[in-house]
N, CA and C atoms as an extended XYZ file, in Angstrom:
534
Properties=species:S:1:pos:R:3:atomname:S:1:resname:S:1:resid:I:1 pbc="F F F"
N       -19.869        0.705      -17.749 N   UNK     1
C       -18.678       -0.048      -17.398 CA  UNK     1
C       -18.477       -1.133      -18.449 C   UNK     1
N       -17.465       -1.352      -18.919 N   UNK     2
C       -16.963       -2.525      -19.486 CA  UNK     2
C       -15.230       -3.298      -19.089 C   UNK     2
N       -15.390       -4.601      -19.814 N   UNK     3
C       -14.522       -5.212      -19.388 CA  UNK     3
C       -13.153       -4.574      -20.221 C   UNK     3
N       -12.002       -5.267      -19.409 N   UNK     4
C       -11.343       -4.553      -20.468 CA  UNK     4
C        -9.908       -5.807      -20.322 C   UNK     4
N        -9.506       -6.455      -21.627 N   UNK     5
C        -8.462       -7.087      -21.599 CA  UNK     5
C        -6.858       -7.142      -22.221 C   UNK     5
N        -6.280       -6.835      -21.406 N   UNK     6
C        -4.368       -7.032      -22.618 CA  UNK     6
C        -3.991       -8.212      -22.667 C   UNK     6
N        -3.338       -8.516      -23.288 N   UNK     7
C        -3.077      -10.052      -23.668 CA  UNK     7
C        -2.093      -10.173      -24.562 C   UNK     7
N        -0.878      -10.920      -24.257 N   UNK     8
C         0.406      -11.568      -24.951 CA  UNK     8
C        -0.119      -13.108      -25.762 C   UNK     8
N        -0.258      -13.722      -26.693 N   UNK     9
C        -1.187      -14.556      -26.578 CA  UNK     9
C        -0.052      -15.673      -27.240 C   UNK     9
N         0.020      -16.876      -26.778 N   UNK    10
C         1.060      -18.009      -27.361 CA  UNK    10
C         0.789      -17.997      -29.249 C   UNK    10
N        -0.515      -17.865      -29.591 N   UNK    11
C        -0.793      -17.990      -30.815 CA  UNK    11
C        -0.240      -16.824      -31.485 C   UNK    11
N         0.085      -15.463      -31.286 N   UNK    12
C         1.007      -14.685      -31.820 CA  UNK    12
C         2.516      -14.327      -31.718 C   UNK    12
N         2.793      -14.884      -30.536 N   UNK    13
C         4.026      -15.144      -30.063 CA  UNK    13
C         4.834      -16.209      -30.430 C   UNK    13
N         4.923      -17.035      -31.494 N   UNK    14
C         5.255      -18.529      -31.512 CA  UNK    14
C         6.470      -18.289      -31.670 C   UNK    14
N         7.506      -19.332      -31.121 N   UNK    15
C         9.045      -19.444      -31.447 CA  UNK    15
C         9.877      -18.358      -31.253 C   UNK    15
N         9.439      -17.501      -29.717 N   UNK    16
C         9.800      -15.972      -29.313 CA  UNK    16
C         9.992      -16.678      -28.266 C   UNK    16
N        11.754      -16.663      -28.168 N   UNK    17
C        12.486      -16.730      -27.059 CA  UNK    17
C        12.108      -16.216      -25.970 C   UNK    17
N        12.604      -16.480      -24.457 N   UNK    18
C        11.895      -16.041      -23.270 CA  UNK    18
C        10.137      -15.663      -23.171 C   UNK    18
N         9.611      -15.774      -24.192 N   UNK    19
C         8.030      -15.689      -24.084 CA  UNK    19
C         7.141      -16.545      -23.274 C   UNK    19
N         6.410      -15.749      -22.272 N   UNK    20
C         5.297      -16.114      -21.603 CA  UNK    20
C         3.792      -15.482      -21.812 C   UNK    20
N         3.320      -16.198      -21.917 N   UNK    21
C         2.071      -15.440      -22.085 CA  UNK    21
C         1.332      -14.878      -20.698 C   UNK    21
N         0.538      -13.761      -20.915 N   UNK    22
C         0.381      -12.513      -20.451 CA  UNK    22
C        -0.606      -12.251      -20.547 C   UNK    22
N        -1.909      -12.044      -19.650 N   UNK    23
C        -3.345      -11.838      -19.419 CA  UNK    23
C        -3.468      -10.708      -18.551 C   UNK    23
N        -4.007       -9.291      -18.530 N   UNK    24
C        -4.261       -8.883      -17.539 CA  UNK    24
C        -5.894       -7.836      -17.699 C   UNK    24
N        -6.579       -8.175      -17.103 N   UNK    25
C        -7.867       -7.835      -16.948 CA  UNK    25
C        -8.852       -7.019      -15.816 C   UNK    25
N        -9.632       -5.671      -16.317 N   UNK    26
C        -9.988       -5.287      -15.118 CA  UNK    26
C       -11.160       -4.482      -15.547 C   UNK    26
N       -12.656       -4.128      -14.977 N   UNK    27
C       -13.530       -3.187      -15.109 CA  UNK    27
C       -12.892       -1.761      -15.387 C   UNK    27
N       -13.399       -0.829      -16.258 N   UNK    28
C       -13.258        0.352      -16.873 CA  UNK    28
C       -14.276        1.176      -17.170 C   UNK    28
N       -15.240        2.413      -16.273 N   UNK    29
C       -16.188        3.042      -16.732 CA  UNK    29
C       -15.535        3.787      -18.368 C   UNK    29
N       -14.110        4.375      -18.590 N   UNK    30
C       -13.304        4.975      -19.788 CA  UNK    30
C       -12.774        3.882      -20.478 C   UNK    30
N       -13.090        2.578      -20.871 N   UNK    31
C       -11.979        1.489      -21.282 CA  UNK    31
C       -10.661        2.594      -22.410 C   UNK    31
N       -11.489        3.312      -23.199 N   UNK    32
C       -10.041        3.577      -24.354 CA  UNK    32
C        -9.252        4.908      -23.693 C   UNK    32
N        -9.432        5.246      -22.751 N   UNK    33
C        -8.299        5.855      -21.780 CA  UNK    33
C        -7.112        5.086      -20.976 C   UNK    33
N        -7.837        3.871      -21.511 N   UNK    34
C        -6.511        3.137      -20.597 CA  UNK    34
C        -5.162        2.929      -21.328 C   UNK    34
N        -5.195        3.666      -23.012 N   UNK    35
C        -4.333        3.316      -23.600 CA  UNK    35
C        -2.323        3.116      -22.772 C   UNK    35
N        -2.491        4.326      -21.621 N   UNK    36
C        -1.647        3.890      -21.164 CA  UNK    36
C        -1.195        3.011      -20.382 C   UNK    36
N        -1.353        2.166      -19.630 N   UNK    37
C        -1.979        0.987      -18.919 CA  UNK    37
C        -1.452       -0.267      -20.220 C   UNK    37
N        -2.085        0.029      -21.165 N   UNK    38
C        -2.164       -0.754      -21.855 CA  UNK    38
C        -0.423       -0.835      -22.386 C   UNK    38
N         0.221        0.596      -22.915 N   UNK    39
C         1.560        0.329      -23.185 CA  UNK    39
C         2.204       -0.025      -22.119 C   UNK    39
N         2.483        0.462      -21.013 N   UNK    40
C         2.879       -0.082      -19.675 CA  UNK    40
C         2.756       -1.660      -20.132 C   UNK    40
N         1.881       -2.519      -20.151 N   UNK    41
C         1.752       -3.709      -20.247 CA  UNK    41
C         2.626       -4.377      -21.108 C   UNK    41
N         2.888       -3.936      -22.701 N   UNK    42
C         3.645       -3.938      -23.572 CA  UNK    42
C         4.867       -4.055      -23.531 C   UNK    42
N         5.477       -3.002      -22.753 N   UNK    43
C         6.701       -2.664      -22.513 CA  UNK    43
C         6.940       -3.923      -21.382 C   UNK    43
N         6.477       -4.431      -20.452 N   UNK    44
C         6.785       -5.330      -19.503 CA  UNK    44
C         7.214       -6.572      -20.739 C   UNK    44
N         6.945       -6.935      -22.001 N   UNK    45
C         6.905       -8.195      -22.452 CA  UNK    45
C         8.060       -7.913      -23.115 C   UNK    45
N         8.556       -9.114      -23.846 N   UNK    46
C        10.133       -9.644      -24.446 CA  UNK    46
C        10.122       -8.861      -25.998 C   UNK    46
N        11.541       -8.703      -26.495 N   UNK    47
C        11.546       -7.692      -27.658 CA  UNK    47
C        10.581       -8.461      -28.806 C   UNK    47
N         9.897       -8.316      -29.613 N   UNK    48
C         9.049       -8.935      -30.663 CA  UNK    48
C         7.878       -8.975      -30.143 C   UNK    48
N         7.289       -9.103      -29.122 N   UNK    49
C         6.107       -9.656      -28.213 CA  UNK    49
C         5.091       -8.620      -29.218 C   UNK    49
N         4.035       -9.252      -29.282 N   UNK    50
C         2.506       -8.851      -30.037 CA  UNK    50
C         1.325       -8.685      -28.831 C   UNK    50
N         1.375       -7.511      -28.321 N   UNK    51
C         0.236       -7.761      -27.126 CA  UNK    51
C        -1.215       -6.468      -28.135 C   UNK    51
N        -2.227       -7.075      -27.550 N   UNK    52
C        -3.335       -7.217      -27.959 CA  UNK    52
C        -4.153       -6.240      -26.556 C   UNK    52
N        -4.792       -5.370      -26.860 N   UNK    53
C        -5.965       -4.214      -25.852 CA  UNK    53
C        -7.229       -4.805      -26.813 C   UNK    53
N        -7.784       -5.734      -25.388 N   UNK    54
C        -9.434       -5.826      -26.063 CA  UNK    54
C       -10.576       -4.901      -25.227 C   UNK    54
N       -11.184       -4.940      -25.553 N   UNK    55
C       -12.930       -4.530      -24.421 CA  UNK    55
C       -14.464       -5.385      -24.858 C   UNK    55
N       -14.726       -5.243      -24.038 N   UNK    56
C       -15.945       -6.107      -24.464 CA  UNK    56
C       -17.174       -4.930      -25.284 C   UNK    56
N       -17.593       -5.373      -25.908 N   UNK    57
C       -18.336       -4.905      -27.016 CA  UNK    57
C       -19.373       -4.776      -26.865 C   UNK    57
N       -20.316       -5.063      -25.237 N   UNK    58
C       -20.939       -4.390      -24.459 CA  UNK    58
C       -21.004       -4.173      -23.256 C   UNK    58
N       -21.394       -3.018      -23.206 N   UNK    59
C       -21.069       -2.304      -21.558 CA  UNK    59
C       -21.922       -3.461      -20.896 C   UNK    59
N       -21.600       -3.607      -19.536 N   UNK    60
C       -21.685       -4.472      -18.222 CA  UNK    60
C       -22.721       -3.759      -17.527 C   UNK    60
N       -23.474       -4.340      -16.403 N   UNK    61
C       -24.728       -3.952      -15.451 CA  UNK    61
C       -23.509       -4.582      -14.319 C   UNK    61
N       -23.764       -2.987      -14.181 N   UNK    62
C       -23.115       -2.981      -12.401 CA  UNK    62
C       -24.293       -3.843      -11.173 C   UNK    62
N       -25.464       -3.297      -11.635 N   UNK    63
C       -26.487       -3.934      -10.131 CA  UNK    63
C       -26.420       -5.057      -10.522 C   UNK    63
N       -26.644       -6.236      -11.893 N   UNK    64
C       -26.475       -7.860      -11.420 CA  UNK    64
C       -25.100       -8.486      -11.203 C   UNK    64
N       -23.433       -7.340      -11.792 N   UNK    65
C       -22.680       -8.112      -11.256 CA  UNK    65
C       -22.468       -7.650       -9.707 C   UNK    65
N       -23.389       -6.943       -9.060 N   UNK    66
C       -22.997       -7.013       -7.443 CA  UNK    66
C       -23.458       -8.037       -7.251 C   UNK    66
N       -25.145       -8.573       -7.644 N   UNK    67
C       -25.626       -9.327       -6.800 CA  UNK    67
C       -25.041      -10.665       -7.523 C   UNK    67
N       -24.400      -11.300       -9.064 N   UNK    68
C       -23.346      -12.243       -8.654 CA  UNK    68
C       -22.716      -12.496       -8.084 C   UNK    68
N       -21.516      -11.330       -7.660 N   UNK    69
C       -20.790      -10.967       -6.936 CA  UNK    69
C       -20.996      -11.971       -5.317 C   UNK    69
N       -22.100      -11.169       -5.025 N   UNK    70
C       -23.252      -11.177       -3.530 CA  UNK    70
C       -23.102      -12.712       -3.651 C   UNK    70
N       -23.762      -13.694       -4.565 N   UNK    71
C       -24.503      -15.143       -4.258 CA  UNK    71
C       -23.041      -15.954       -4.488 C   UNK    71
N       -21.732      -15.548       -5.394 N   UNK    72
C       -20.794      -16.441       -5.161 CA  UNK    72
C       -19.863      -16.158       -4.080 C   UNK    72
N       -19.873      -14.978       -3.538 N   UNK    73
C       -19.224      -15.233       -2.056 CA  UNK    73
C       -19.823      -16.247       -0.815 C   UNK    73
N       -21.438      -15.816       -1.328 N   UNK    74
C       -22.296      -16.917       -0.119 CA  UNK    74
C       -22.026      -18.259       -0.441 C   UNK    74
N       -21.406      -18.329       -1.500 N   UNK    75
C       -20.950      -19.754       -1.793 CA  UNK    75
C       -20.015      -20.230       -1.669 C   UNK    75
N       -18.632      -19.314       -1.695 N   UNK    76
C       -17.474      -19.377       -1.285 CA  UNK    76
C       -16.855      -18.585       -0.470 C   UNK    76
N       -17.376      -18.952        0.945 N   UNK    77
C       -17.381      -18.223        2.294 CA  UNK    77
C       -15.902      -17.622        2.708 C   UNK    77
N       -14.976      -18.719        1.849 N   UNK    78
C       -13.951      -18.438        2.263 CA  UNK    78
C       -12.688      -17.847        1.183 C   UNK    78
N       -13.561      -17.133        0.115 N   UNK    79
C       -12.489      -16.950       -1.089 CA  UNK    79
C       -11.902      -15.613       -0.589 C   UNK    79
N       -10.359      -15.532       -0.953 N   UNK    80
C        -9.395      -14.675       -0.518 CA  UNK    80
C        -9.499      -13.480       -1.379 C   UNK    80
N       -10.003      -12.308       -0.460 N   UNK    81
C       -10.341      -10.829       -1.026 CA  UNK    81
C        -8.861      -10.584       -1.752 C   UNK    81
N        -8.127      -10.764       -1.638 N   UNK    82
C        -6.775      -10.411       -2.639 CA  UNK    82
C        -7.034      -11.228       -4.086 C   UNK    82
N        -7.965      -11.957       -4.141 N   UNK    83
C        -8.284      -12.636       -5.640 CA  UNK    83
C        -9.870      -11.710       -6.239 C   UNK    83
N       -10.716      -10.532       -5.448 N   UNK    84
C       -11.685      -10.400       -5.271 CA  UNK    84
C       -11.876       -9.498       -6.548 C   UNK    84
N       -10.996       -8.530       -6.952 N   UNK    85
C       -10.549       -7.595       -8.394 CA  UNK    85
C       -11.083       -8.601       -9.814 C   UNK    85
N       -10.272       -9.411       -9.322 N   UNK    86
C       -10.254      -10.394      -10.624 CA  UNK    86
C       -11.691      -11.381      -10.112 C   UNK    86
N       -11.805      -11.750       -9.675 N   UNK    87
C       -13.271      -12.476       -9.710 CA  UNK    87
C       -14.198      -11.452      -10.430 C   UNK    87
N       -14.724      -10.331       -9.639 N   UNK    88
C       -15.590       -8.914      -10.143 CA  UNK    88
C       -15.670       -8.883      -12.110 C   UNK    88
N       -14.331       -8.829      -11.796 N   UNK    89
C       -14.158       -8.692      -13.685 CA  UNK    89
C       -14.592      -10.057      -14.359 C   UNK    89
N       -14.061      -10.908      -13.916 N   UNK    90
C       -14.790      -12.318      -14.623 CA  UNK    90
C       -16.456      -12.306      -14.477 C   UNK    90
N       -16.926      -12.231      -13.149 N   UNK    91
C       -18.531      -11.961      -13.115 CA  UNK    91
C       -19.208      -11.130      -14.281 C   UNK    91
N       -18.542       -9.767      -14.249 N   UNK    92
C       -19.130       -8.920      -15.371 CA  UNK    92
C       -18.874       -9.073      -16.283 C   UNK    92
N       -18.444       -9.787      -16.508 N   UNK    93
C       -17.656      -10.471      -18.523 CA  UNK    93
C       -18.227      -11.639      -18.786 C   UNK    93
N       -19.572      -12.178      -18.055 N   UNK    94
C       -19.883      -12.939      -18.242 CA  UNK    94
C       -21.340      -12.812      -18.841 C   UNK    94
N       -21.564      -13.456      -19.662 N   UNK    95
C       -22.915      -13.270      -20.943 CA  UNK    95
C       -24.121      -12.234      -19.808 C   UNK    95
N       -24.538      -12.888      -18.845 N   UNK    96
C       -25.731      -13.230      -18.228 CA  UNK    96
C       -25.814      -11.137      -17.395 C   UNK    96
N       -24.401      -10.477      -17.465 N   UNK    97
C       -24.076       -8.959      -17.018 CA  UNK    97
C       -24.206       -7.797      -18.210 C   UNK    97
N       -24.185       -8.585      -19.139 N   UNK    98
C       -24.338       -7.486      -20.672 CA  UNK    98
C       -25.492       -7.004      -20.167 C   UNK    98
N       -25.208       -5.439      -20.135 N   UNK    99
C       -26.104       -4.379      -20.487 CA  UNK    99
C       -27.058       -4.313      -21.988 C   UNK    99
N       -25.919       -4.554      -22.855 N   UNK   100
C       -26.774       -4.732      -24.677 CA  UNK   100
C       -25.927       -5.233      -25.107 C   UNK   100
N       -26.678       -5.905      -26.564 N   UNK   101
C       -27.035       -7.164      -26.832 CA  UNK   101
C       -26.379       -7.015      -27.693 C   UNK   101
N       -24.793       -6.252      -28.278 N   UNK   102
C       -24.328       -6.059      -29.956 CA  UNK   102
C       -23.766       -7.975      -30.233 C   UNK   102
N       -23.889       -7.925      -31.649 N   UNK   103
C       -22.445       -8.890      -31.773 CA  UNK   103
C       -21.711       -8.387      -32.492 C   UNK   103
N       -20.607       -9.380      -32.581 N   UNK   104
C       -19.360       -9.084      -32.874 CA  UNK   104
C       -18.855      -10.201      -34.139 C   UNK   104
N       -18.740       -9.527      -35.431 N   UNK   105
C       -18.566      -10.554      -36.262 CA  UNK   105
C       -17.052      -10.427      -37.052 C   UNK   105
N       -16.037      -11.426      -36.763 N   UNK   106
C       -14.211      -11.539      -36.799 CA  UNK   106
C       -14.350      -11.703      -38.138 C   UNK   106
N       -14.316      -10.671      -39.012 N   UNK   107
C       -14.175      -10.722      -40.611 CA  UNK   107
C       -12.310      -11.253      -40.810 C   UNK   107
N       -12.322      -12.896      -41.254 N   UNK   108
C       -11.077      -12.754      -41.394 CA  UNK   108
C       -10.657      -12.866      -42.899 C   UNK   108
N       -10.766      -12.016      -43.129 N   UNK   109
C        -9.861      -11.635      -44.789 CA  UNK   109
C        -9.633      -10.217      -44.910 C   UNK   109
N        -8.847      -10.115      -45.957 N   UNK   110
C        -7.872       -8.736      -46.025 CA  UNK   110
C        -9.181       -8.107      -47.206 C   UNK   110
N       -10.170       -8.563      -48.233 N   UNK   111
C       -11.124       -8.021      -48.704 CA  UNK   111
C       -12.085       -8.714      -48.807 C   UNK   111
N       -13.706       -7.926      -49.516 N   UNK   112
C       -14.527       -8.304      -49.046 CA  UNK   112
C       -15.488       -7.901      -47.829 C   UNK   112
N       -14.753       -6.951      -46.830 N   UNK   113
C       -15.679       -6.528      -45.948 CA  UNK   113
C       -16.952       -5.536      -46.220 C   UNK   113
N       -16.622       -4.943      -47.140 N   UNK   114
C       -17.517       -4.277      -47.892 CA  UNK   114
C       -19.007       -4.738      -48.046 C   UNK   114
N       -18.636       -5.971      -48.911 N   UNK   115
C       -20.018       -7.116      -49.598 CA  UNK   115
C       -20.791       -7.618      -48.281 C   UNK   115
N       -19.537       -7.892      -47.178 N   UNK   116
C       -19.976       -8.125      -45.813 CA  UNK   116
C       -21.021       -7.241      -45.505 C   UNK   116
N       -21.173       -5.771      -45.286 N   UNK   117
C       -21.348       -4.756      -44.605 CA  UNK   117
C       -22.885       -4.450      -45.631 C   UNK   117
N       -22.720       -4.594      -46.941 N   UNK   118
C       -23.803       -4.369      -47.722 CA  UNK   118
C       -25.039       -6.019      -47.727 C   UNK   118
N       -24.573       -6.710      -47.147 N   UNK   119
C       -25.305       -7.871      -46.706 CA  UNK   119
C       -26.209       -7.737      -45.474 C   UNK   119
N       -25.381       -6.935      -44.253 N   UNK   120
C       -25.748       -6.589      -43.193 CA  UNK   120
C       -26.793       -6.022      -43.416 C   UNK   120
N       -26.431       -4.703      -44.192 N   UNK   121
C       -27.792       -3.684      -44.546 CA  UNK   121
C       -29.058       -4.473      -45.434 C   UNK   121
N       -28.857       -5.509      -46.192 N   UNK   122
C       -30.052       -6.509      -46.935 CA  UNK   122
C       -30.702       -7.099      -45.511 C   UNK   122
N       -30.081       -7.488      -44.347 N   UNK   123
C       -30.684       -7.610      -43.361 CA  UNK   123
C       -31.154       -7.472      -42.477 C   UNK   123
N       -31.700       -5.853      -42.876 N   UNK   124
C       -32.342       -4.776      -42.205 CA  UNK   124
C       -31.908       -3.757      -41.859 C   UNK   124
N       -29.741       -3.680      -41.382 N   UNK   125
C       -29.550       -2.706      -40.927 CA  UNK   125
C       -29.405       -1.290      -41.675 C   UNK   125
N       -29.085       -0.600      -40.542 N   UNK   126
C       -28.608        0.424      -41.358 CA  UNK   126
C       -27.306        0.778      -41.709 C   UNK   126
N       -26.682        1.570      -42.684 N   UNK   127
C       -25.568        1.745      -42.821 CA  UNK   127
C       -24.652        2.162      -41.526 C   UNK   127
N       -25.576        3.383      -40.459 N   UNK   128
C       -24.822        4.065      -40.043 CA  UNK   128
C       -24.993        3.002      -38.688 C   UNK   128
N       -25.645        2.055      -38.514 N   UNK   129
C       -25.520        1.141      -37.461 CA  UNK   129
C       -24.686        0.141      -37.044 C   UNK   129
N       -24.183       -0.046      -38.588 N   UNK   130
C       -22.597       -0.826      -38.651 CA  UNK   130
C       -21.491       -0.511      -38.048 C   UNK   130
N       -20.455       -0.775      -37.557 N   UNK   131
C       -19.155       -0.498      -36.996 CA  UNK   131
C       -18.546       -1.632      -37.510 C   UNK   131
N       -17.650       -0.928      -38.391 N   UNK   132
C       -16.115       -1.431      -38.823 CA  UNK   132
C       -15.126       -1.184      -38.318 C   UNK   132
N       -14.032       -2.347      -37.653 N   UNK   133
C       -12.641       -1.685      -37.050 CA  UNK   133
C       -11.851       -2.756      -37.795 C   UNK   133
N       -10.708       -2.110      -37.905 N   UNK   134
C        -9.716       -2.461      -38.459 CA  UNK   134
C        -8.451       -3.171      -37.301 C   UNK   134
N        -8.696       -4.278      -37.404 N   UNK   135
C        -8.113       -5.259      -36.070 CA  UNK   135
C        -6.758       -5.796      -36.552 C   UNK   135
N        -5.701       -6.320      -35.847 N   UNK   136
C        -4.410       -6.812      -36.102 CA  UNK   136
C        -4.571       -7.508      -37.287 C   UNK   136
N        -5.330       -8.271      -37.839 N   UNK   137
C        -4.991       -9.265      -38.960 CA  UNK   137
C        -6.125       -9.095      -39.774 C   UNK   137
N        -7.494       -8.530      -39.574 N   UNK   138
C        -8.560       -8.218      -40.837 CA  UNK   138
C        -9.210       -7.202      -40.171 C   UNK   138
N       -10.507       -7.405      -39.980 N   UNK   139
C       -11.983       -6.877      -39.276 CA  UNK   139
C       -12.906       -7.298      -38.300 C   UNK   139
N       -13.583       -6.396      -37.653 N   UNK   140
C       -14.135       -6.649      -36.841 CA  UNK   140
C       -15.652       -5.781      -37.252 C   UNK   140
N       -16.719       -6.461      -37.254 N   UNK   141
C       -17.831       -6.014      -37.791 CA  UNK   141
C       -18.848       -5.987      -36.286 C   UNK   141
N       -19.666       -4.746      -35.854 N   UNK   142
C       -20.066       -4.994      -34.899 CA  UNK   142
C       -21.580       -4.654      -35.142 C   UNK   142
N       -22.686       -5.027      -34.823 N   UNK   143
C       -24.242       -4.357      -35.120 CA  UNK   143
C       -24.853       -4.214      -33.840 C   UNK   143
N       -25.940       -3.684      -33.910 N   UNK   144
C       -26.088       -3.057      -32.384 CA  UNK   144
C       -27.438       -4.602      -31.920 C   UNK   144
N       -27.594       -5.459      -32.479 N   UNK   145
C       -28.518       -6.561      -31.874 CA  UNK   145
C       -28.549       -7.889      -32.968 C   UNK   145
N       -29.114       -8.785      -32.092 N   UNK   146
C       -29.097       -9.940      -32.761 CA  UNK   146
C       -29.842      -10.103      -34.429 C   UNK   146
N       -29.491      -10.923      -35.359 N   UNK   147
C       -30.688      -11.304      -36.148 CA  UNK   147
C       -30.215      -12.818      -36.446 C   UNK   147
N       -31.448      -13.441      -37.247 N   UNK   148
C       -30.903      -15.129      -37.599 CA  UNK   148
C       -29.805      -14.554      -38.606 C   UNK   148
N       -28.587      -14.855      -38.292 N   UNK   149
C       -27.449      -14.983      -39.215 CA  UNK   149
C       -27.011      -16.034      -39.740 C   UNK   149
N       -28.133      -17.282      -39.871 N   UNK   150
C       -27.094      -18.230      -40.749 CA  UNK   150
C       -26.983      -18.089      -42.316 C   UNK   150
N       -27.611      -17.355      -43.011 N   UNK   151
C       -27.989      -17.083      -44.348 CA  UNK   151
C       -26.385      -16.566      -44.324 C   UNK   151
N       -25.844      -15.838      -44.150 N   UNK   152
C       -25.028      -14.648      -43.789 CA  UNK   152
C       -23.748      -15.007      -43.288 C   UNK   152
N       -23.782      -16.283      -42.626 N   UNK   153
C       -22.467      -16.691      -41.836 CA  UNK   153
C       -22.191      -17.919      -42.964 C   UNK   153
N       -23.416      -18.777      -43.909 N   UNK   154
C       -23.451      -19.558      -44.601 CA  UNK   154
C       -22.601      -19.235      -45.654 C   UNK   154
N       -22.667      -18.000      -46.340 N   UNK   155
C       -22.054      -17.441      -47.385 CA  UNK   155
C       -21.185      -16.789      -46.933 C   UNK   155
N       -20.532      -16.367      -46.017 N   UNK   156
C       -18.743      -15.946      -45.421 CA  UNK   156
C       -17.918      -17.413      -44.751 C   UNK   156
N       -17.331      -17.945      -45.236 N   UNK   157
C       -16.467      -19.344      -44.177 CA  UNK   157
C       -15.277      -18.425      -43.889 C   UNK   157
N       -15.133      -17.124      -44.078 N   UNK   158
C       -14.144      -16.380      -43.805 CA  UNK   158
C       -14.581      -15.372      -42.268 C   UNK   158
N       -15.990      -15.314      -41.443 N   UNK   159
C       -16.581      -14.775      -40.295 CA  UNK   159
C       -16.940      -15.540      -39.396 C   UNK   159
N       -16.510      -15.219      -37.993 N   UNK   160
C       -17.108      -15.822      -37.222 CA  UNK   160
C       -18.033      -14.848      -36.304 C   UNK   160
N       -18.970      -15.333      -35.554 N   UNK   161
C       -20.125      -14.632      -35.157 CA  UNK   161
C       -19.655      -14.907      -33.703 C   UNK   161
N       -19.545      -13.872      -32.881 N   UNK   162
C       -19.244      -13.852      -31.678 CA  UNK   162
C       -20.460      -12.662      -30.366 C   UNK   162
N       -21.341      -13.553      -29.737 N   UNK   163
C       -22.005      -13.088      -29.402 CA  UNK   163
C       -22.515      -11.543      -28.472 C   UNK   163
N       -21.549      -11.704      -27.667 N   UNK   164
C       -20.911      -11.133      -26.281 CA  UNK   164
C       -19.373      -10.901      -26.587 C   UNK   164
N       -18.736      -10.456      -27.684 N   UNK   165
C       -16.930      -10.739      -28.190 CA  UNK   165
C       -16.604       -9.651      -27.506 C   UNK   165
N       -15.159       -9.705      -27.779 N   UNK   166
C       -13.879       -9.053      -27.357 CA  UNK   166
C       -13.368       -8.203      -28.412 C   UNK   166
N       -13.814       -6.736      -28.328 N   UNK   167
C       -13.064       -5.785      -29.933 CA  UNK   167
C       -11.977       -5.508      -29.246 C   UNK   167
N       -11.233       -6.020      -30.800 N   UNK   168
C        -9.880       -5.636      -30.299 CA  UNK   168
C        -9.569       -3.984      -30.910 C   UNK   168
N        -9.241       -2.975      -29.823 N   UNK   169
C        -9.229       -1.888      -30.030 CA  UNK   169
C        -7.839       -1.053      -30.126 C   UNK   169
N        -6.463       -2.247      -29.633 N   UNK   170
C        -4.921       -1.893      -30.175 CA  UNK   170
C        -4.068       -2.954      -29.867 C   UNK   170
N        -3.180       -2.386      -30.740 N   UNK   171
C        -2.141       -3.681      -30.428 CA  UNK   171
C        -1.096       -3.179      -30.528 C   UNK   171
N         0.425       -3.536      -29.963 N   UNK   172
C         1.703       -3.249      -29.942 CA  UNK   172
C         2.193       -4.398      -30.306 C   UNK   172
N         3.663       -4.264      -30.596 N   UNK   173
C         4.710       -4.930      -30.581 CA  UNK   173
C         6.164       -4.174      -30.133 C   UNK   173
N         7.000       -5.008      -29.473 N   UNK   174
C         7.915       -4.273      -28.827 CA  UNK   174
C         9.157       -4.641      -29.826 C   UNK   174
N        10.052       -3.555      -30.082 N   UNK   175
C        10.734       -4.131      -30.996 CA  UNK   175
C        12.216       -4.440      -30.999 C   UNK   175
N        12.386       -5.450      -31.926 N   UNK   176
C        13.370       -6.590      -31.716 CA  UNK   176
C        14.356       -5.559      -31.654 C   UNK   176
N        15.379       -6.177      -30.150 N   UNK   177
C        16.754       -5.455      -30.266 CA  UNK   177
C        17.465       -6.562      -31.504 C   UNK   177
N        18.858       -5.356      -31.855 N   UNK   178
C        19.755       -5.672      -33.244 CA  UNK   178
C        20.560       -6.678      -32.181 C   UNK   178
């Protein structure tokens, strides 16, 4: 299972008439089957709108988000099961439900990912352990576990290291009527 998020976001939307921003989030054993779901979502937003399909970049443990699940209802005796969808998904999107341990590193430049990727491998990995995606505005670099990355994050001011991140896996835009 993983999380799975669409999103209209104010920071891509700027100075787009009638624009609201737009969150909608939910558990997915298939997350990249939801592509339709995801246009559905798209199509609901204003002509120009930039919406964004993320997933989390590791699968979720169903048995500790029940028993989160379990200890924050005993805590909030009285929270309204019509909010209960969306709680579930926040529980399992939360660090402490990761199944495994990848990160997620936001290569932001148009080149260079390369030198990135051959750095990775100086730091033990392997080539074929890398995952490169090609995201709305650069890269997304993913490895399957932690290592000390400051050597690595020291020499990119263009990456950020995201532990538990959000790959962004599509994006739309709806387009401007004439």
């Amino acid at each position: 299972m993983q999380g799975v998020i669409f999103t209209s976001r104010n920071k891509d939307n700027k100075d787009l008439p009638g624009f609201k921003q737009r969150t909608f989030s939910f558990l997915s054993e298939k997350p990249l089957s939801e592509i339709n779901k995801f246009n559905n979502f798209s199509l609901e937003g204003v002509p120009g709108e930039l919406s964004r399909f993320y997933v989390t970049v590791n699968k979720r443990k169903n048995d500790t988000t029940i028993r989160s699940l379990q200890h924050y209802l005993l805590d909030h005796p009285d929270y309204p099961m019509t909010k209960i969808e969306n709680k579930v998904t926040s529980l399992a999107m939360s660090p402490e439900n990761a199944a495994e341990h990848k990160w997620l590193f936001d290569f932001d430049k148009k080149d260079g990912v390369d030198d990135f990727v051959s750095d990775l491998e100086a730091e033990g990995f392997r080539k074929e352990e890398i995952e490169v995606y090609k995201t709305v505005n650069n890269y997304a670099v993913v490895v399957p576990h932690g290592f000390d990355s400051r050597n690595i994050l020291k020499k990119y001011d263009c990456v950020e290291l995201k532990r538990d991140g959000l790959l962004c896996v599509a994006w739309n835009s709806i387009e401007k009527e004439d």
